[in-house]
Wavefront OBJ file of the C-alpha trace (Angstrom):
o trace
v -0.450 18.750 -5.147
v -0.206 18.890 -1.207
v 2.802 21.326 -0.696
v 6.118 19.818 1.575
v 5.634 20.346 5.048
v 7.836 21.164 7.883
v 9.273 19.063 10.114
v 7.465 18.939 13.226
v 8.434 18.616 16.952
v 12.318 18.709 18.131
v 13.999 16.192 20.106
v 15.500 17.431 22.819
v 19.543 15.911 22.533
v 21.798 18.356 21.249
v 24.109 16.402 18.544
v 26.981 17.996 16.167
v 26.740 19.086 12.586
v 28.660 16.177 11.119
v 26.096 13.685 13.882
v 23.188 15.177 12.859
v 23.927 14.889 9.185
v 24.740 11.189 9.737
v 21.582 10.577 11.352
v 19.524 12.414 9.186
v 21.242 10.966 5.941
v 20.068 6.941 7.868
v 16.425 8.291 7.954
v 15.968 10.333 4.804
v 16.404 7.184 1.748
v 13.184 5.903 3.821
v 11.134 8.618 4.440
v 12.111 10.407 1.597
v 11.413 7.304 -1.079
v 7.645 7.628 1.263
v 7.400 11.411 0.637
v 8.240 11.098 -2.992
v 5.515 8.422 -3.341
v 2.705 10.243 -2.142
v 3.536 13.481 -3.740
v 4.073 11.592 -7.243
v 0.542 10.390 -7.156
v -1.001 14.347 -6.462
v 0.168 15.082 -10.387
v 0.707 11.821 -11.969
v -2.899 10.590 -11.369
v -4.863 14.335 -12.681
v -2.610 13.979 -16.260
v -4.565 10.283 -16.589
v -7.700 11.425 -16.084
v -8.961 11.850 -19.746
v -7.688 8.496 -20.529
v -9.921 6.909 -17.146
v -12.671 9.087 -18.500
v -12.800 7.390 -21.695
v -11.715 3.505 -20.608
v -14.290 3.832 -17.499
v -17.200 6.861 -18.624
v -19.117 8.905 -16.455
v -16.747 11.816 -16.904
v -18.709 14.322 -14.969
v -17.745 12.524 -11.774
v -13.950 12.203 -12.408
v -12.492 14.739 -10.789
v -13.730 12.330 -7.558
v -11.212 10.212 -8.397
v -8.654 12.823 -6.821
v -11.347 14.272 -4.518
v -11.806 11.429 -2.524
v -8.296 10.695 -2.516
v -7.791 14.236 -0.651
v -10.929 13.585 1.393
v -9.414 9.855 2.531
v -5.991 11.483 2.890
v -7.429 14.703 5.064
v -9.039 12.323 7.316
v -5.953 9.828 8.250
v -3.608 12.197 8.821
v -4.236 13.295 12.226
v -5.445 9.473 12.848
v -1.654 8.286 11.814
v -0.259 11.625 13.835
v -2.009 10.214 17.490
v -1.486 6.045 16.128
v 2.332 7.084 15.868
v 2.996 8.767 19.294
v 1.597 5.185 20.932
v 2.335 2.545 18.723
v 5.871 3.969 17.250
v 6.024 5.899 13.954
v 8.602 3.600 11.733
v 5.501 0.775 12.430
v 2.931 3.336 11.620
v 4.914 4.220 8.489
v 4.638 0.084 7.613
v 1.616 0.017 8.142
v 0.378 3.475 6.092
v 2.725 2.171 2.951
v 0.874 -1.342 3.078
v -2.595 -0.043 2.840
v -1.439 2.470 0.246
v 0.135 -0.155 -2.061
v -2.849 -2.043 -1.365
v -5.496 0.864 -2.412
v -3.268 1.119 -5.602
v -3.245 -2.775 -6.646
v -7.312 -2.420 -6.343
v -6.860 1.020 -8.536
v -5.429 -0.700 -11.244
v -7.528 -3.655 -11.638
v -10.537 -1.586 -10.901
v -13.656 -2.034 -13.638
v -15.511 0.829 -13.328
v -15.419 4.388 -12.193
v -17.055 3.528 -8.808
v -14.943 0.247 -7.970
v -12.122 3.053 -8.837
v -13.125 5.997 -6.729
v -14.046 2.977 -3.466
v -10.255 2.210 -4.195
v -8.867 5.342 -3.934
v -10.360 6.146 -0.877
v -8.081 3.112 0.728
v -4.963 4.451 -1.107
v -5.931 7.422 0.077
v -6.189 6.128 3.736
v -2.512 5.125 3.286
v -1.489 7.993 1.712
v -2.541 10.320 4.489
v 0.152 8.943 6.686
v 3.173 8.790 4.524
v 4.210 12.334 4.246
v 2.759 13.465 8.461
v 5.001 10.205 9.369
v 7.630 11.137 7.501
v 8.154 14.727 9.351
v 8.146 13.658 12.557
v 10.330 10.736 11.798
v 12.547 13.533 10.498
v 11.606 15.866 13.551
v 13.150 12.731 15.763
v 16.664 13.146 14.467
v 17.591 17.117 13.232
v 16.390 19.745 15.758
v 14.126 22.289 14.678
v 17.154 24.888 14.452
v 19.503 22.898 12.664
v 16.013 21.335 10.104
v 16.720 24.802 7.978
v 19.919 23.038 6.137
v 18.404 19.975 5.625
v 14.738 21.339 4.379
v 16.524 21.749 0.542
v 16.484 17.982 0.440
v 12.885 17.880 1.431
v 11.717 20.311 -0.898
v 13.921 18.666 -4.079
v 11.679 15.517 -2.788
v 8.469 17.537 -3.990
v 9.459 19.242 -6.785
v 11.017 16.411 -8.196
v 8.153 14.436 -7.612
v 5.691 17.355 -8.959
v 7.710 17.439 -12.139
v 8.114 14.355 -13.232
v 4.369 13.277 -12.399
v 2.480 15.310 -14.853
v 5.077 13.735 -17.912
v 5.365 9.927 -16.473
v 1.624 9.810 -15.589
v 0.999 11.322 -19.411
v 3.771 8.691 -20.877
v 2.640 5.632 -19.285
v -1.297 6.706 -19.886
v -0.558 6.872 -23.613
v 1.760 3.707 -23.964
v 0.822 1.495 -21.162
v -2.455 2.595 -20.525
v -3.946 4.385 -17.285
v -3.407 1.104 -14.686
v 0.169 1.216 -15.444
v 0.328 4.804 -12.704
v -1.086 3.047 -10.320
v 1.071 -0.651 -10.616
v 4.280 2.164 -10.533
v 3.198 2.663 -6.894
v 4.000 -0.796 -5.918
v 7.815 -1.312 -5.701
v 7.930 2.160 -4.675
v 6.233 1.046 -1.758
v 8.016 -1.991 -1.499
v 11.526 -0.537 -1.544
v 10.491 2.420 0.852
v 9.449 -0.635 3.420
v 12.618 -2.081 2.872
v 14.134 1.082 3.463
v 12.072 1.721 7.068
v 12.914 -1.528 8.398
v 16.180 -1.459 7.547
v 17.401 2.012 8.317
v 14.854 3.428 11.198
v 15.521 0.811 13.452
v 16.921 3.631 15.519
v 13.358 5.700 15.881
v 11.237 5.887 18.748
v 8.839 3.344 19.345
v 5.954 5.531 20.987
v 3.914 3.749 24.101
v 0.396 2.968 24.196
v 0.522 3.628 28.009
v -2.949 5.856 28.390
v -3.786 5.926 24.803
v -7.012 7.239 24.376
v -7.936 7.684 20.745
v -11.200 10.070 19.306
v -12.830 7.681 17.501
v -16.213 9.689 17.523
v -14.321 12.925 16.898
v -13.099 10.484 13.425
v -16.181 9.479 12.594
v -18.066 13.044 13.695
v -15.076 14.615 10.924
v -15.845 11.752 8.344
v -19.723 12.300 8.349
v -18.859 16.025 8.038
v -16.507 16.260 4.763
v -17.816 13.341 2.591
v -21.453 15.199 2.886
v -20.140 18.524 2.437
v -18.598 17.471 -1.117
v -21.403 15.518 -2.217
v -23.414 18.719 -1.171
v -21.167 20.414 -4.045
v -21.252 17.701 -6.352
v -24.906 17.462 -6.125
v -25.197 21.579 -6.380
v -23.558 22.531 -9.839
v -26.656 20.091 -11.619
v -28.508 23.077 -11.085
v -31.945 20.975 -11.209
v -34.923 20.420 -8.924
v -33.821 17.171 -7.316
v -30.147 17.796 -7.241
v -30.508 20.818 -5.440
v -33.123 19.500 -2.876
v -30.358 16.450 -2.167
v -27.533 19.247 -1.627
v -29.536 21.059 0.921
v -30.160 17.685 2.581
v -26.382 16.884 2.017
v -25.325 20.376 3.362
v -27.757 19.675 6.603
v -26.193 16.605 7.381
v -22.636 18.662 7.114
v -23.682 21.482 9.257
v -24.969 18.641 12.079
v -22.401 16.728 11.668
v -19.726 19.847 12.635
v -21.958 21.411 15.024
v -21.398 17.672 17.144
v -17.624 17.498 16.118
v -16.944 20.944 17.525
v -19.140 19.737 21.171
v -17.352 16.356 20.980
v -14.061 18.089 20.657
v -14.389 20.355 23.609
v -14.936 17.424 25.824
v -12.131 14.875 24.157
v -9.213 14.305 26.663
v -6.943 13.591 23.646
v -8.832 15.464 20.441
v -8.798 14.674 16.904
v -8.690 18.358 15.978
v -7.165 20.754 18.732
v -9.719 23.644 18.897
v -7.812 25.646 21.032
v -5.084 25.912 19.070
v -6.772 26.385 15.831
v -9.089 29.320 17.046
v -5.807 31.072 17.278
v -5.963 34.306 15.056
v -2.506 33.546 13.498
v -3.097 29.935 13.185
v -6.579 29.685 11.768
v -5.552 32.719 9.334
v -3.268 31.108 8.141
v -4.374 28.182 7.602
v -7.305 29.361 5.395
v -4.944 31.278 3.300
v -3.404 27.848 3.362
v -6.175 25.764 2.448
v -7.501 28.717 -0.627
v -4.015 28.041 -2.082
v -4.011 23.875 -2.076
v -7.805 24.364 -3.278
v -6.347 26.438 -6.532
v -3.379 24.112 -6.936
v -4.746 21.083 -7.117
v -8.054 21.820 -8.424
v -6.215 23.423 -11.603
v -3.705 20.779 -11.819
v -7.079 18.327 -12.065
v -8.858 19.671 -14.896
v -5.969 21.466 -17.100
v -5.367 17.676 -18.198
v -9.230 17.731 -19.213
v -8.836 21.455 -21.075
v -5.733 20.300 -22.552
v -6.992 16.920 -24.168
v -10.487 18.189 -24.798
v -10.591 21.440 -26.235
v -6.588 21.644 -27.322
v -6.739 18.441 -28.586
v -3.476 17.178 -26.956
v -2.139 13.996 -26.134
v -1.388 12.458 -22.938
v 2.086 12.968 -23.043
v 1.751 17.089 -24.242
v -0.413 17.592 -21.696
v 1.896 16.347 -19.369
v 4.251 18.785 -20.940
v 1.931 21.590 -20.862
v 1.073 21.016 -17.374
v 4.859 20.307 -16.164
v 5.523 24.454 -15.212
v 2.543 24.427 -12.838
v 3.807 21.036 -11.009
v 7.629 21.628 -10.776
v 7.926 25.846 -10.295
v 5.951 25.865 -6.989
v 9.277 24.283 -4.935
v 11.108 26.916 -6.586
v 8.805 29.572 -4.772
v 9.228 27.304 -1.907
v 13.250 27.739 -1.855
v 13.077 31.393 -2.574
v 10.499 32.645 0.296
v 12.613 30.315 2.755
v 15.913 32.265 2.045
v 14.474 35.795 2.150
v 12.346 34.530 5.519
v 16.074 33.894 6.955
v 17.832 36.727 5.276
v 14.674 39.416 6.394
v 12.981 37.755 9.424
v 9.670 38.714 7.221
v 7.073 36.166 7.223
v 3.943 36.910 5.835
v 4.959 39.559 3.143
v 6.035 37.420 1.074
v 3.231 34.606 0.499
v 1.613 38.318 -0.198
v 3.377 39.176 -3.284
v 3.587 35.502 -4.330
v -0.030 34.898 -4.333
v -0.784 38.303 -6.119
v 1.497 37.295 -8.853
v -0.339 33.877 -8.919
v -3.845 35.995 -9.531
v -2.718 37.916 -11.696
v -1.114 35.550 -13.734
v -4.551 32.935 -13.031
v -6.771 35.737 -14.247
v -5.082 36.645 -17.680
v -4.883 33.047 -17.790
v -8.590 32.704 -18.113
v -9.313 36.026 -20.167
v -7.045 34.822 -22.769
v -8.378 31.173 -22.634
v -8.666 29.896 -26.182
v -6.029 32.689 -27.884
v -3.022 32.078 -26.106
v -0.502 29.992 -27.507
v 0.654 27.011 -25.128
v 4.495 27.826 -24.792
v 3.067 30.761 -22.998
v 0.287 29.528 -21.399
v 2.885 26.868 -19.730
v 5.272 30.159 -19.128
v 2.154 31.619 -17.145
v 1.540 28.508 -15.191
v 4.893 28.523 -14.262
v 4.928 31.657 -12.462
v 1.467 31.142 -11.113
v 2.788 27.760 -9.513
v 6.156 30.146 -8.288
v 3.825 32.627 -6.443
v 1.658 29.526 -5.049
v 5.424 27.885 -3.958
v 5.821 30.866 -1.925
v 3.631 30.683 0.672
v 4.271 27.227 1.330
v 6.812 27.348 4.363
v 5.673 30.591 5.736
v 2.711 28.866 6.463
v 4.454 26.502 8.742
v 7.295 28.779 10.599
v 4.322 31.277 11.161
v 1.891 28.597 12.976
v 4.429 26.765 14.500
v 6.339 30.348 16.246
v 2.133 30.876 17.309
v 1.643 27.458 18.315
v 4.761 27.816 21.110
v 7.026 24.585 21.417
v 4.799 22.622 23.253
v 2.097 22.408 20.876
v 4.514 22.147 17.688
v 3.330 18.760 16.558
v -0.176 19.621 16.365
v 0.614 22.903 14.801
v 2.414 21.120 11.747
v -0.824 18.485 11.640
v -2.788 21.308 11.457
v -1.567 22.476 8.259
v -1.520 19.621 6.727
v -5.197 18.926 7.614
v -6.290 21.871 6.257
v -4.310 21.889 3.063
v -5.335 18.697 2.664
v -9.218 19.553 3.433
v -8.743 22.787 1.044
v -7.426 20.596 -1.797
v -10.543 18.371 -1.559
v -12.996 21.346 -1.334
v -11.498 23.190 -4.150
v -11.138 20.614 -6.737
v -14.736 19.857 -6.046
v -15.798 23.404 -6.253
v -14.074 23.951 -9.732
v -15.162 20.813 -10.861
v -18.929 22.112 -9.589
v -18.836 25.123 -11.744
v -17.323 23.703 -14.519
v -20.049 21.763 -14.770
v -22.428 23.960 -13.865
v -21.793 26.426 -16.813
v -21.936 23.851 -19.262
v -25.274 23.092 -17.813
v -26.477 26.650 -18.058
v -25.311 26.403 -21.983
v -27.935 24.075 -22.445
v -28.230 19.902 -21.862
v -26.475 19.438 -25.517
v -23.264 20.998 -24.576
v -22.901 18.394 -21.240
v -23.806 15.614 -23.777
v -21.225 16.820 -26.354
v -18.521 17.277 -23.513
v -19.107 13.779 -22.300
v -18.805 12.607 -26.020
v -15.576 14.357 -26.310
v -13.521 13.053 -23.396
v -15.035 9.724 -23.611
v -14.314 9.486 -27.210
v -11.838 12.126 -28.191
v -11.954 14.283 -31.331
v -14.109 11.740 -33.340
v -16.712 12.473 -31.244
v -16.904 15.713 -32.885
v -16.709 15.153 -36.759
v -20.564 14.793 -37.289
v -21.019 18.525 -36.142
v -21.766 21.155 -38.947
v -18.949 24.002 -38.294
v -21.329 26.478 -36.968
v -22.869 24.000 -34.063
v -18.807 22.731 -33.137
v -17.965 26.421 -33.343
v -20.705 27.213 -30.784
v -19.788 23.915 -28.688
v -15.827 25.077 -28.764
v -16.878 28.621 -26.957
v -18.968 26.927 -24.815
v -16.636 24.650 -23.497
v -14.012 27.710 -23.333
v -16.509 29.719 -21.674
v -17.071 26.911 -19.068
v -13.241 26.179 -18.162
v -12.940 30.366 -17.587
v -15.462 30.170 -15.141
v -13.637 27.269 -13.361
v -9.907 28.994 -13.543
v -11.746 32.034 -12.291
v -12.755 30.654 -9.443
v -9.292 29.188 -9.160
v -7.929 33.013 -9.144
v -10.895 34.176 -6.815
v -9.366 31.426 -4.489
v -5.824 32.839 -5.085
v -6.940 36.479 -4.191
v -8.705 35.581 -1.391
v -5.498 33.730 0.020
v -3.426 37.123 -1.212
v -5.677 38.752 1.057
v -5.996 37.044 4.151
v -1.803 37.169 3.979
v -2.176 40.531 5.075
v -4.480 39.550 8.468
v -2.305 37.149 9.653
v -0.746 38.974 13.486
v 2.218 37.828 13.150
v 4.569 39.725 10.252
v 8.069 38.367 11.780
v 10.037 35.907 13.612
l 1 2 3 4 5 6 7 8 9 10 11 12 13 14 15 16 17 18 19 20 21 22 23 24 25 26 27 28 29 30 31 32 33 34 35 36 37 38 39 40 41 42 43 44 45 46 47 48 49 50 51 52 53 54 55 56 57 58 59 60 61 62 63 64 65 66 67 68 69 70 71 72 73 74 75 76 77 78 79 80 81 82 83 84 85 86 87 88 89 90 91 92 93 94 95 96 97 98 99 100 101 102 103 104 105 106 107 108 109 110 111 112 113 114 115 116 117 118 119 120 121 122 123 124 125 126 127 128 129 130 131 132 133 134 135 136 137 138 139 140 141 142 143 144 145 146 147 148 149 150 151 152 153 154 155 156 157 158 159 160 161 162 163 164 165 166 167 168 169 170 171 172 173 174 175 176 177 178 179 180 181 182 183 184 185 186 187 188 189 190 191 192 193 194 195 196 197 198 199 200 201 202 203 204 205 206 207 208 209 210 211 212 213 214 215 216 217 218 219 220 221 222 223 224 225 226 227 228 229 230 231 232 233 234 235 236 237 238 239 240 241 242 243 244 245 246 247 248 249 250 251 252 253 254 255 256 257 258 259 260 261 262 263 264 265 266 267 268 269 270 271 272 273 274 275 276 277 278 279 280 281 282 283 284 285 286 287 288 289 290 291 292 293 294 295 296 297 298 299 300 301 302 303 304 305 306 307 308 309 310 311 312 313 314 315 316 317 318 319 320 321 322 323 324 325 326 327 328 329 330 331 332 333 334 335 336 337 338 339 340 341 342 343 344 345 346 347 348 349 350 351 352 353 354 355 356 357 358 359 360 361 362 363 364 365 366 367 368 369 370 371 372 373 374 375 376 377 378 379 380 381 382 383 384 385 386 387 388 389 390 391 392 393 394 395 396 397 398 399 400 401 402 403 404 405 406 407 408 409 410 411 412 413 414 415 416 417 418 419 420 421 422 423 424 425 426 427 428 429 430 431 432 433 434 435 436 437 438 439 440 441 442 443 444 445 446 447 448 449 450 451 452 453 454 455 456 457 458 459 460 461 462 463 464 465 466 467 468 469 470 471 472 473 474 475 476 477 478 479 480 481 482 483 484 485 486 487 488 489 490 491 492 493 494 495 496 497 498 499 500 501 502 503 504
């Protein structure tokens, strides 16, 4: 799950209390329907993944079903950001639902894992603008003072969205089968169309006037991330040839940045503003920003996956299991926002949120296989409270370093690299997940595959002693990946504390 941004930019007219909650009441039933959509499909879409495993195979490359969702989504949004500001944003915002309805029609009629994964990266295209578009639409109408009162209707957008998607996706996976999440996307997107051209009428209509758009810094960016996870994805084989194509893979990445970063420098309008991200505070926290969305959403991937194949849940408990870790984190959200304005404190508390998270992620994983699931759901809640906190502190912190003339980039910023972190880290569990199952030998992959493919069946020819042996291997391989989910955490704990600026 992507965490709620900030609004960004503020217009400049000063309006009342009871004007600004008129206007803001006309543009939220749009661009909050838009919102909800795009954060719905971060949680519903990870709970169905067992049930695409089995209906399409070739489970070891799942998990790219969400990756290159993120990876899709990462790249548009600063593409929709610089597209708004010259063509308008509410036609921007048409535009970014159609090709996301679009990318979920070819989802659900998709026949096989690749046809899926080529889809998603279209949805994902679309999906990349709905939530930046959304913000600013917002930032046109309340001012960035005034946003504070307002922000508890954002953040009920995600966590209702994060709740309900881990249950709905789990319900309709088990009753209507997998297509049926993506076919809920379409009257969402319908209705939130309706709602744009109906109630933004009022919102700026940008001008093209000197528009001069990056398209090598887009395609530089592109060439850079889709190698870089393949690189991963080709890594955790841990095999001659796989190896040899990661290094080549990993090359490619390293090129590809080392001309993004010249082509940058010389852009007159940027994809990716260097200056402002080689600020301490900024880039700081960012990557505390992006080691949090990595652990988030690479847990909320392949808990689904634990949860079906070594629990032996259904779709629908799963979705149960997994609801604490989806909804608690706009709790956090709400409850580091009020002491920020109570205290003036910004980056203490993301620190004792995401130390609560480890420490919660790491007795997680040490008591993987023992702990009862009421608690294990109790424990994601909490870890998913400490991740909540250091979602808005994120934003005031860059935006007050950023300086008002820069906010808009500032807030795309974030989401870029939450965005980019949530791609990297899902792929990076998902690498040594698969990696220690590898390193227990070639039958425990193959018995793995058999078991989310096929379900518990799959398991009934095994002698106790061999499914004993298969059971700890499995456990032993999803401890490594939540591991590296809490190494992620603690690193993000950490880098909390090196961020300059402590207050605003």
């Amino acid at each position: 799950m992507t965490p709620p941004p900030d609004s960004g930019p503020s217009p400049a007219p000063a309006a009342s209390p009871a004007e600004l909650r008129r206007l803001f009441f006309r543009v939220f039933p749009a661009v909050g329907l838009a919102m909800f959509g795009a954060a719905l499909d971060q949680t519903i879409v990870a709970t169905a993944l067992p049930a695409i495993a089995r209906s399409l195979g070739d489970v070891e490359r799942i998990s790219w079903i969400v990756v290159l969702y993120l990876v899709a989504n990462t790249v548009a949004a600063p593409v929709y950001g610089r597209l708004g500001d010259a063509f308008g944003r509410q036609r921007m915002l048409l535009v970014a639902l159609a090709v996301y309805a679009g990318g979920a029609t070819l989802c659900a009629f998709a026949g096989s894992l690749g046809t899926l994964a080529a889809a998603r990266v279209v949805q994902g295209f679309g999906g990349g603008g709905l939530i930046s578009l959304s913000v600013a639409l917002i930032a046109e109408v309340v001012p960035a003072r005034e946003r504070g009162r307002f922000q508890a209707y954002i953040a009920a957008v995600f966590t209702t969205a994060s709740a309900l998607g881990p249950l709905l996706g789990g319900l309709l996976a088990e009753h209507f089968g997998w297509r049926s999440i993506f076919l809920l996307q379409l009257p969402l997107s319908c209705l939130a169309a309706f709602l744009a051209v109906t109630r933004l009428r009022d919102a700026a209509r940008g001008s093209a006037r000197g528009f001069s758009f990056d398209w090598w810094g887009l395609v530089l960016f592109a060439v850079f991330v889709g190698p870089a996870l393949l690189a991963l994805d080709q890594a955790r084989r841990l095999a001659a040839g796989p190896l040899m194509n990661a290094a080549v893979l990993a090359a490619v990445a390293g090129v590809a940045l080392w001309l993004l970063l010249r082509q940058e420098r010389r852009a007159p309008h940027p994809l990716l503003p260097l200056g402002l991200l080689g600020n301490a505070t900024v880039w700081r926290s960012n990557l505390m920003s992006s080691c949090v969305a990595g652990a988030f959403v690479g847990t909320v991937a392949f808990l689904p996956i634990y949860f079906a194949a070594v629990r032996g849940l259904s779709p629908t408990a799963a979705g149960l299991a997994l609801l604490p870790l989806s909804a608690c984190a706009g709790f956090g959200a709400m409850i580091s926002g009020t002491l920020l304005a109570r205290t003036g404190l910004v980056m203490r508390w993301p620190g004792i949120g995401l130390s609560l998270s480890t420490a919660m992620l790491l007795a997680f994983t040490f008591g993987l296989g023992a702990l009862p699931l009421p608690l294990m759901a109790a424990m994601l809640g909490l870890v998913s409270l400490g991740f909540g906190m250091s979602f808005p502190m994120v934003q005031v912190v860059v935006q007050v370093a950023a300086g008002p003339k820069l906010l808009g980039s500032a807030t795309a910023s974030v989401q870029f690299t939450r965005s980019l972190g949530a791609a990297t880290g899902t792929a990076l569990l998902g690498a040594v997940l698969f990696g220690a199952l590898t390193l227990a030998g070639p039958e425990a992959t193959r018995l793995f595959v058999l078991l989310v493919n096929q379900g518990p069946a799959a398991l009934q020819a095994l002698d106790g002693a061999t499914e004993a042996a298969f059971r700890a291997d499995m456990t032993m391989a999803f401890r490594a990946s939540f591991a590296t989910a809490a190494l992620l955490t603690g690193f993000g704990a950490w880098m909390s504390t090196q961020v300059p600026t402590r207050r605003v």
